[in-house]
GUKOL-525388 format. One record per residue: y, x, z of N, C-alpha, C in turn; residue in one letter. Coordinates in steps of 0.2 Angstrom, whole numbers, plus 5000, padded with zeros to 4 digits. Layout:
BEGIN
YXZYXZYXZA ...
//
This chain:
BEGIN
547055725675546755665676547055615671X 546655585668546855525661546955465665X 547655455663548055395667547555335664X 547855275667547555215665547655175658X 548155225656548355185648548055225644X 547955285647547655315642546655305643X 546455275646545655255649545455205645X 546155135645546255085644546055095634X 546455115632546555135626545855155623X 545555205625544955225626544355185623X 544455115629544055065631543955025623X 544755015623544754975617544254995611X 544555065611544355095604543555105603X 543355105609542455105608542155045607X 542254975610542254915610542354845603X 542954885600543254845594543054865588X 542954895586542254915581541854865581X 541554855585540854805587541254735587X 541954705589542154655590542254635585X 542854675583543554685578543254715574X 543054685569542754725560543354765557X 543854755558544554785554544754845559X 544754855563544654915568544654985566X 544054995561543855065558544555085553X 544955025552545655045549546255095553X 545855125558546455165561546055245559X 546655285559546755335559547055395563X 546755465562547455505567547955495569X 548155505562549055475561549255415563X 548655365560549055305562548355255567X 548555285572548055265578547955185580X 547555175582547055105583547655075588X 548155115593548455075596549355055595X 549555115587549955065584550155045581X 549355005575549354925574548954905577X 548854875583548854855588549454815591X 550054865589550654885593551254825586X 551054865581551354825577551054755576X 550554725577550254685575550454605578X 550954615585551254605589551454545587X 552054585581552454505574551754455572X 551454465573551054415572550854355577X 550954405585550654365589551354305588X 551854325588552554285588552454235584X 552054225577552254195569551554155576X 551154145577550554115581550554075585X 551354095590551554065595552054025592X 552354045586552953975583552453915579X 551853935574551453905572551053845579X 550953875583550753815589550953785592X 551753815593552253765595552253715593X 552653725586552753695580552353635578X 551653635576551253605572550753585576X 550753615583550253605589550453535595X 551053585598551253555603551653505602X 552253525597552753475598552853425591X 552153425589552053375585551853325590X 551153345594550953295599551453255604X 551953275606552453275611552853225606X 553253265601553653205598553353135597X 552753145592552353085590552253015597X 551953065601551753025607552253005613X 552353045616552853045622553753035620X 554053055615554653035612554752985608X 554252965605554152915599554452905595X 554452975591554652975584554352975578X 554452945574554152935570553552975566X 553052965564552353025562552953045553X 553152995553553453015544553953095545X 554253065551554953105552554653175554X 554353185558553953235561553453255557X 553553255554553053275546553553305542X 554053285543554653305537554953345540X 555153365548555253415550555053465552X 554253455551553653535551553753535544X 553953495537553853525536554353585528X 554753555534555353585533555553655530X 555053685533555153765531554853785525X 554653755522554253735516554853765510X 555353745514556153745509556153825508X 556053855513556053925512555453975510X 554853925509554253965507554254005503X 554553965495554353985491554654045490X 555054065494555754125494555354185496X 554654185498554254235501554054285497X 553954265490553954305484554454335484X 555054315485555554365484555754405489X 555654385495555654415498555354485501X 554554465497554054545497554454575491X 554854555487554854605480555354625483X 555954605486556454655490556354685495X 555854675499555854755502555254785499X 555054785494554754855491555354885487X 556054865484556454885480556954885485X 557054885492557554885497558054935496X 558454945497559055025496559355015505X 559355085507559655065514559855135517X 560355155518560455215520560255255525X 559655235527559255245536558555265529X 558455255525557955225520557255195523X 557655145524557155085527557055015524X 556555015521556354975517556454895520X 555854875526555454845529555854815533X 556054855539556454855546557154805546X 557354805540557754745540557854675540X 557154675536556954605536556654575542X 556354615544555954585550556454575556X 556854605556557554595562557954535560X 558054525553558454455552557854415551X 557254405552556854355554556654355561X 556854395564556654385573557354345575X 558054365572558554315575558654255571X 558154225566558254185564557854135569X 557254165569556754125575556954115581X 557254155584557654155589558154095591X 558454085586559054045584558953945583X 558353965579557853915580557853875586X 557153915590557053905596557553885601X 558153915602558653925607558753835606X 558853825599559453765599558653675600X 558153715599557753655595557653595603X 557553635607557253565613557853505613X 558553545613558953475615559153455609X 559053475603559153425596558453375601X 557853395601557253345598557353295603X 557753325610557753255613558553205612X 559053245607559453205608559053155600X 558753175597558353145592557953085593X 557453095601557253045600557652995607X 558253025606558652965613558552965619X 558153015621557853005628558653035633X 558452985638559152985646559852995639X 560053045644560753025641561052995634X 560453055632560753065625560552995620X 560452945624560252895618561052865617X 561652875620562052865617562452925610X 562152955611562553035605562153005596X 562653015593562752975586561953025583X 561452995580560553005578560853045573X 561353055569561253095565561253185566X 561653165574561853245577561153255578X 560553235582559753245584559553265577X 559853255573559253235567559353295563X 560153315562560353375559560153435563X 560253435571560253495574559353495574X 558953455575558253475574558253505569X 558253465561558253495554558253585555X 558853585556559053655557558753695562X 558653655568558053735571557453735568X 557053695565556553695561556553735557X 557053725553557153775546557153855547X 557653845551557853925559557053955558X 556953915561556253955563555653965558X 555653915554555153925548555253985545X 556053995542556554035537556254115542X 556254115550555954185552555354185551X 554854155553554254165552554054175547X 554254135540553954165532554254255532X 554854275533555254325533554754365536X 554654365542554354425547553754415545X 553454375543552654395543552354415536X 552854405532552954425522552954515525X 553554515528553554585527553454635532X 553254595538552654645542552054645539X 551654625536551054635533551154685527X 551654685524551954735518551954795525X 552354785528552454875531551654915535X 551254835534550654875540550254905534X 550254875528549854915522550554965517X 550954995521551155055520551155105525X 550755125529550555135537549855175536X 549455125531548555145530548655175520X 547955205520547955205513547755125509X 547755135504547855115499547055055500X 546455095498545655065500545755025507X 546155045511546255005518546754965517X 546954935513547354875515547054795517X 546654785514546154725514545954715522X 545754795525545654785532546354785537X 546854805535547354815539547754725539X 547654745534548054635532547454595536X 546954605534546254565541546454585548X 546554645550546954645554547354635560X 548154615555548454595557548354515558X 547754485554547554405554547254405560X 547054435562546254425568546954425572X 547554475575547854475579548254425580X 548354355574548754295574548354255576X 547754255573547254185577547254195586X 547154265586547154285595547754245599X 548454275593548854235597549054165598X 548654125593548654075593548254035597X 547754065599547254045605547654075611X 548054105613548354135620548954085620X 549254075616549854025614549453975618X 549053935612548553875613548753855623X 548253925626548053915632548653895637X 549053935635549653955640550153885641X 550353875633550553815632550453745636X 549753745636549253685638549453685646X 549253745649549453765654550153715660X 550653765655551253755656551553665654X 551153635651551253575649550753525654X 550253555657549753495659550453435664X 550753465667551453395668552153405666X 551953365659552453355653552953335656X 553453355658554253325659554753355653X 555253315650555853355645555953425647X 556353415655556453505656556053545656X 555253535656554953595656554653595648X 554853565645554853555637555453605636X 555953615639556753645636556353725640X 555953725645555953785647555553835643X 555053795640554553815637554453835630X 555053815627555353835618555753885619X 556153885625556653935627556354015627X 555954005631555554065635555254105627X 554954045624554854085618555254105615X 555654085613556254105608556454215613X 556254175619556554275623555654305620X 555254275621554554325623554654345611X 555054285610554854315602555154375600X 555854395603556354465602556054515605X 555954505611555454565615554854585610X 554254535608553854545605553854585601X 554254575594554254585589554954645589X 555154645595555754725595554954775596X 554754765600554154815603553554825596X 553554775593553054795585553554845581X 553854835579554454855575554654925578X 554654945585554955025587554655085584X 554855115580554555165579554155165572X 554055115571553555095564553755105557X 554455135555554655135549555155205551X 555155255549555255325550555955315547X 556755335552557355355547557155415543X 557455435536557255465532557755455526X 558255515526558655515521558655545515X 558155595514557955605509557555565506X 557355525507556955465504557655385502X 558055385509558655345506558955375501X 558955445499559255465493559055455487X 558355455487557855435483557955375482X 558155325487558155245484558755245480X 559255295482560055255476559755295469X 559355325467559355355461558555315458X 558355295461557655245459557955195455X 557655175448557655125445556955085446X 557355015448556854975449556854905446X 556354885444556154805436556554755439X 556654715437556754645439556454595444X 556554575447555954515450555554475444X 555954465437555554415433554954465432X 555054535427554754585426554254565428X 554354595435553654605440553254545440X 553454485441553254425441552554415435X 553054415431552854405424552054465423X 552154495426551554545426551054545431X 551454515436550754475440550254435439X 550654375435550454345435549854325428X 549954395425549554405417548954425420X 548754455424548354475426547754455425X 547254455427546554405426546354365432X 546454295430546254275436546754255440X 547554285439547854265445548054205446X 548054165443548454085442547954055443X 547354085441546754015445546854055453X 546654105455546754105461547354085465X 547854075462548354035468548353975468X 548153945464547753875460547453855468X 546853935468546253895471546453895479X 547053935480547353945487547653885489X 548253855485548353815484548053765487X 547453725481546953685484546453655491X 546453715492546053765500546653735506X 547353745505547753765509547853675508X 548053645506548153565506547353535511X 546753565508546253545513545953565519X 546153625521546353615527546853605531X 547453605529547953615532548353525533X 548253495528548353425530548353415537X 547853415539547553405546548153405554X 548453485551548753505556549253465559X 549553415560550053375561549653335563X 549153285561548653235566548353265568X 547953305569547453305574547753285582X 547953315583548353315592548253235593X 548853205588549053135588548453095587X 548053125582547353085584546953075590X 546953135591546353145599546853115605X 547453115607547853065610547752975608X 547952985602547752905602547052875602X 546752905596545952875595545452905600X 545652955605545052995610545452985617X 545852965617546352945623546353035625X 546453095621546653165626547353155628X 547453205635548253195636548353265634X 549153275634549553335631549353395630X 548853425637548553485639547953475636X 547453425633546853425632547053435624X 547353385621547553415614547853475613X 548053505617548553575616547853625616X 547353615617546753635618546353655611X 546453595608546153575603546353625598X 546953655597547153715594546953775595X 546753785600546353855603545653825598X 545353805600544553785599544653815590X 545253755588545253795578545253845578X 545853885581546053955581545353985584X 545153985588544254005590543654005583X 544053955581543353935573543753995568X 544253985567544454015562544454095562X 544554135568544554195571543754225571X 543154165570542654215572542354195562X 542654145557542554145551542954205549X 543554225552543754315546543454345550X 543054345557542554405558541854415554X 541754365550541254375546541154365541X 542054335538542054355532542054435530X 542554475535542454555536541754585535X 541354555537541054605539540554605531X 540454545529540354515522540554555518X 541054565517541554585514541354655511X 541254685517541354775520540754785517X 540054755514539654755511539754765504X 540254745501540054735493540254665492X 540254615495540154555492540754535490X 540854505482541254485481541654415486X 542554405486542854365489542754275489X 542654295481542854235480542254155482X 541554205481540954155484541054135491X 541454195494541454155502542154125503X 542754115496542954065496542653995497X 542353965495542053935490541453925498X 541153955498540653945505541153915510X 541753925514542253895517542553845515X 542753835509542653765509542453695510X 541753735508541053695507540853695516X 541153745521541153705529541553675529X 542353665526542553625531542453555529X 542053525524542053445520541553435527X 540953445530540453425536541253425540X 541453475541542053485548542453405548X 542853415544543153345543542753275543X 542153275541541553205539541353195548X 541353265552541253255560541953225561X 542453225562543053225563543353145563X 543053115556542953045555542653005559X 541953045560541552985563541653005571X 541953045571542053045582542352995584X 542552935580542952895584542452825585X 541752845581541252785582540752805585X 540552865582539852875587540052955591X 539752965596539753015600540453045602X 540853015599541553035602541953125600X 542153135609542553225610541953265607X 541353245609540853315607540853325598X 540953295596540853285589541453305586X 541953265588542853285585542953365587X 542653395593542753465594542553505589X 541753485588541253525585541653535576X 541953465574542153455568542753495568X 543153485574543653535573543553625572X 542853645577542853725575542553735567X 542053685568541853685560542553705554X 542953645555543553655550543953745552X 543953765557544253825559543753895554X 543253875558543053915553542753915549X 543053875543542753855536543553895531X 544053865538544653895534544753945535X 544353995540544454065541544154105536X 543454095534543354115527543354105521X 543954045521544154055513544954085515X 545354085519545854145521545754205521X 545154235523545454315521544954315517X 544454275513544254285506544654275499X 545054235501545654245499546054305500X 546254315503546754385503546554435503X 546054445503545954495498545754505494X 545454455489545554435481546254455478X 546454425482547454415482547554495482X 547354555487547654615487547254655481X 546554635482546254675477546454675469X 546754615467547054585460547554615460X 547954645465548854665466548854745461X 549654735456549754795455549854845461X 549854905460549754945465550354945470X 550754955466551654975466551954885470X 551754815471551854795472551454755477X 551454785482550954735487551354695492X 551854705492552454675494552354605490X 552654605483552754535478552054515479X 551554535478550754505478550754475485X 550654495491550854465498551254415498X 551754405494552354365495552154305492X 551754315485551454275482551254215484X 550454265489549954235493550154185498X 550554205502551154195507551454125505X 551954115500552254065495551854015495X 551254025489550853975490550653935495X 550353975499549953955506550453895512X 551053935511551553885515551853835512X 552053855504552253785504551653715502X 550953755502550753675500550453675507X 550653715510550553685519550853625523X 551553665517552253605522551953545517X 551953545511551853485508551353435510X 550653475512550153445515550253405523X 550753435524550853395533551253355530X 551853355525552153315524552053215522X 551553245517550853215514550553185520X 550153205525550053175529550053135533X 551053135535551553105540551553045535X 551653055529551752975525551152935526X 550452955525549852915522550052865528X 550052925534549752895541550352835542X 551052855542551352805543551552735541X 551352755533551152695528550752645530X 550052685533549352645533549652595540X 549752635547549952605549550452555553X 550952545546551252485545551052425544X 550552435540550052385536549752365540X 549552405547549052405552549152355555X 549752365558550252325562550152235560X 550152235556550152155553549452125552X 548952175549548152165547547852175555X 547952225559547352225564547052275562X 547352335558546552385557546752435563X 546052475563545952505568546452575570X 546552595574546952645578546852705573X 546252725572545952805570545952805561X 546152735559545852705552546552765548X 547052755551547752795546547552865547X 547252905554547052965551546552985546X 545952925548545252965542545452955537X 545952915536545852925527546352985524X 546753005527547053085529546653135529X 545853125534545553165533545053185526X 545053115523544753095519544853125513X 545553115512545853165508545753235507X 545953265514545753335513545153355511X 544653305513543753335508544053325501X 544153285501544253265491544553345490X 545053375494545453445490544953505492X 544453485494544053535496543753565493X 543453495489542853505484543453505479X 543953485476544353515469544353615470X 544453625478544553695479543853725476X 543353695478542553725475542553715469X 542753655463542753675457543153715454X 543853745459544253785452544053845455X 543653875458543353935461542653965456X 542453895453541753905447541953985442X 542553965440542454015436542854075436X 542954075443543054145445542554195450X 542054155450541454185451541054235449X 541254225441540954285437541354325433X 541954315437542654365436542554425439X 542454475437542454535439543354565444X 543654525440544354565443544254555451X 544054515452544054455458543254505465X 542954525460542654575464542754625468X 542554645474542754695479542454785474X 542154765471541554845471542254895464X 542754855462543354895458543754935460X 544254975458544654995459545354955456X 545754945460546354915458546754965454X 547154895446547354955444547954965445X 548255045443548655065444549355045439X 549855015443550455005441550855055440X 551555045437551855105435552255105441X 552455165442552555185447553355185449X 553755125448554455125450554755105456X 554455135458554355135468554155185472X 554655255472554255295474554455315482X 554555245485554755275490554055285496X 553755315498553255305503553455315511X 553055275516553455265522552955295525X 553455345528553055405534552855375542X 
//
């Protein structure tokens, strides 16, 4: 008789085709339930992502009262270690390890970095903003220990999800990576939205300690998690570690240098870039806006994550399926963009006319305007990659993406902080320092629509090619 796991599994598998466009990426070998199973490090990079730039942005800003500039500066901290993402995919395609394990290392020194993060970051943030005891302990101890679990945590999440997207497209063929990397994306926005929920949850009565419980608990569910992706996923193999000490392998600049000659690849990270300031601005105000200008409390804002994560989740379900057609990347860039400028223009006006319904609707709107220029994006990004480097090409994508995320929230904390100093003395309105924050993000929206023009009729940039083929100084392949 067929246990329940094995029913269960079953269910999935006939189901997720139909839901899950990226699904038909499993095989024999490498069965629908482990990347599934791997896809897990993702759920983890989804739950730090919500905490982070969801929850305790809201909380700091509002309930602790620290500064929008400071709390900008501290999301946007890991930014410090973004750019390192490229280097980090190029090391573990070029990894040496006597287990001959490429992948598996990285992602272990990015789960105790997250961890470590986590563990230390609740009581930095309260002795940071003073609250009970700690208003006497000298601000720079809060300021420096936040710093640091920040970084902690940013430093694993670039790490683990650089190079678990590298390992899930060592795992499928070569034609399948676009879906396997879609993939493992649909499984972040999931956990983003389970995060979202759970979060809200656990927070609907906001006390400190249940703030200390709540960072805590992640820091264990993130080890567990991502121990249980990681098992089994990268085959010991010493005949292949032997192979890595006798492999000569290019330099970082080399490889660089030949990604980037490519056609098209410097306006494409250009256009990523662009994309990624306009939507992502956002992330640090929104919460604080719909608190302040909509009067939501903790649990209704934490909400508001999910709703994005829900837009963005069902835009790379149809950018996939787009996609799976023939149609090239870069026009349904370029189509999401062109959502989210309405998304945001709703987002502005909710605080005059019509209110929550409007600020919701603008918020899925922007979700899924960014969800189809994200995996039309990446896979523009994998389709452009030398063959032999999907690692460094990932790392790239990755790079860019996050650092002008941090920059953008960074960007953000200032405007808003700026504007409402000026407030303070003139009388302007409550919601005035966001929209013009929002404001901004249309203006990069539309910059992201014209540098996408002329990669329209770039062929490289088309799905109907074959990628070409790198020289081959890389021969390790993972069983």
């Amino acid at each position: 008789m067929a246990s329940f796991r094995d029913i269960a599994l079953y269910r999935l598998a006939t189901i997720t085709p139909k839901y899950l466009p990226f699904a038909d990426v499993a095989t024999d070998d490498v069965p629908l339930s482990r990347l599934l199973r791997l896809s897990l490090f993702q759920v983890t990079v989804g739950m730090a992502l919500v905490l982070l730039v969801g929850t305790l942005n809201r909380v700091m800003i509002v309930e602790l009262s620290v500064p929008a500039t400071l709390v900008a500066g501290m999301l946007a901290l890991p930014l410090l270690f973004a750019p390192f993402r490229t280097l980090i995919g190029f090391k573990s395609d070029t990894h040496r390890s006597a287990l001959g394990w490429r992948r598996a290392p990285y992602i272990w020194k990015g789960t105790l970095y997250q961890f470590g993060g986590f563990a230390i970051m609740p009581f930095a943030l309260l002795v940071l903003s003073g609250y009970g005891e700690a208003i006497d302990a000298p601000r720079w101890i809060g300021l420096s220990a936040a710093a640091l679990s920040f970084l902690l945590v940013g430093a694993g999440v670039h790490m683990v999800q650089t190079v678990g997207l590298a390992l899930a497209t060592d795992l499928v063929a070569e034609k399948d990576h676009p879906k396997v990397v879609g993939l493992m994306y649909v499984m972040l926005l999931i956990g983003m939205v389970i995060s979202a929920l759970i979060y809200g949850a656990l927070l609907t009565n906001y006390t400190p300690g249940r703030l200390i419980q709540v960072i805590q608990g992640s820091a264990v569910v993130t080890v567990v998690l991502n121990l249980t992706a990681l098992w089994k996923q990268e085959a010991r193999d010493r005949n292949r570690a032997r192979e890595m000490e006798t492999a000569q392998y290019e330099k970082f600049s080399v490889a660089w240098r030949e990604l980037t000659k490519r056609p098209g690849a410097v306006r494409l990270l250009v256009l990523i870039g662009m994309g990624t300031f306009g939507f992502g601005m956002a992330d640090v105000l929104l919460e604080p806006y719909g608190g302040q200008a909509l009067g939501f409390s903790v649990a209704q804002t934490t909400m508001l994550t999910a709703i994005l994560a829900t837009g963005t989740l069902i835009g790379f379900g149809f950018a996939s399926r787009a996609l799976s057609t023939g149609r090239p990347p870069i026009p349904l860039a370029a189509i999401g963009a062109a959502i989210g400028i309405p998304g945001f223009a709703g987002i502005i006006l909710s605080s005059t006319i019509v209110g929550a319904p409007l600020f919701v609707s603008g918020i899925f709107a922007c979700g899924l305007g960014a969800g189809l220029f994200g995996h039309a994006t990446l896979t523009a990004t994998i389709q452009n990659s030398p063959a032999a480097r999907i690692g460094l090409s990932l790392g790239a994508w990755g790079a860019v993406q996050a650092t002008c995320a941090g920059l953008g929230v960074l960007l953000a904390g200032i405007v808003r902080d700026v504007i409402v100093g000026k407030s303070s003395t003139t009388g302007l309105n409550v919601q005035l320092p966001y929209n013009i924050v929002f404001g901004i993000e249309i203006a990069f929206l539309v910059v992201a629509i014209i540098v996408a023009l002329p990669l329209l009729t770039n062929s490289s940039m088309r799905l109907k090619g074959q990628r070409d083929t790198a020289p081959q100084n890389n021969p390790v392949e993972v069983s």
